[in-house]
Each structure stands twice: as C-alpha cells, then as structure tokens.
C-alpha positions in Angstrom: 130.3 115.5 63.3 132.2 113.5 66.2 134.1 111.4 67.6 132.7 108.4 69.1 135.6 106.2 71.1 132.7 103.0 71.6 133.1 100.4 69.5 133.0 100.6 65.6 129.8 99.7 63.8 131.5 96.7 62.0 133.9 95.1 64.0 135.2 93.2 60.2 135.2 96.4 58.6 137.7 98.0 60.9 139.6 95.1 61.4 140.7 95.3 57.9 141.2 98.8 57.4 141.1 100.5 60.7 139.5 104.1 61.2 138.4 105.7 58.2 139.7 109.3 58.7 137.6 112.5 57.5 139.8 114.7 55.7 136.7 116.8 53.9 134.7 120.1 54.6 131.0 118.9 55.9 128.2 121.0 54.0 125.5 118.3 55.5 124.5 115.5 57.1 121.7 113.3 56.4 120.8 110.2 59.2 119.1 107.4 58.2 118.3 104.6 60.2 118.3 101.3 59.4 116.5 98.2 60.8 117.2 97.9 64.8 120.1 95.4 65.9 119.4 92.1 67.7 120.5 93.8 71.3 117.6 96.7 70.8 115.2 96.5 73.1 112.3 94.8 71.3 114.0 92.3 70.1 115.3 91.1 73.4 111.8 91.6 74.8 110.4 89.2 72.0 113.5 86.5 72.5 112.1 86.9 76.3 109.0 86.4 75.4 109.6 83.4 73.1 111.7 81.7 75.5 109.3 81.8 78.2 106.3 80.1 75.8 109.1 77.6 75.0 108.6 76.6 78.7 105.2 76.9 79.1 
C-alpha cells in the first residue's frame, strides 16, 4: 500500500471528509476493478468515432 499524491477518486468524497488516513496493520489486499471511466481509452475512441458519423 501507497501513497498516491494524483487526484482523489471522488473529488465529493474528499471534499467532505478529506483524506481518509490508514491507521491498521494490512494482512491483504484484494483489487477489483470496476467498469472503465469515461476518459479510458475506448470510450474516447467510441465518442470519436460517434462524432465523426454525426458528420458524415
């Protein structure tokens, strides 16, 4: 476990509470992804790709 100093995953969240500190002893970590954000790469692709048949 880090520290990442990029932006927090929900801006509202931490603009009500701030950083949520880890004060506990880590026995494991499991990562599960969720669905990809509207900036991934696919997604951008497709809005490319849908603004260009817009025009067509």
């Amino acid at each position: 476990m880090g520290v990442d100093r990029k932006s927090p995953i929900s801006w509202p969240l931490y603009e009500r509470h701030g950083v949520f500190r880890y004060t506990g002893a880590l026995r494991s970590v499991t990562y599960r992804p969720g669905a990809p954000g509207p900036d991934s790469p696919a997604a951008v692709a497709q809005a490319l790709r849908d603004a260009a048949a817009a025009f067509e």
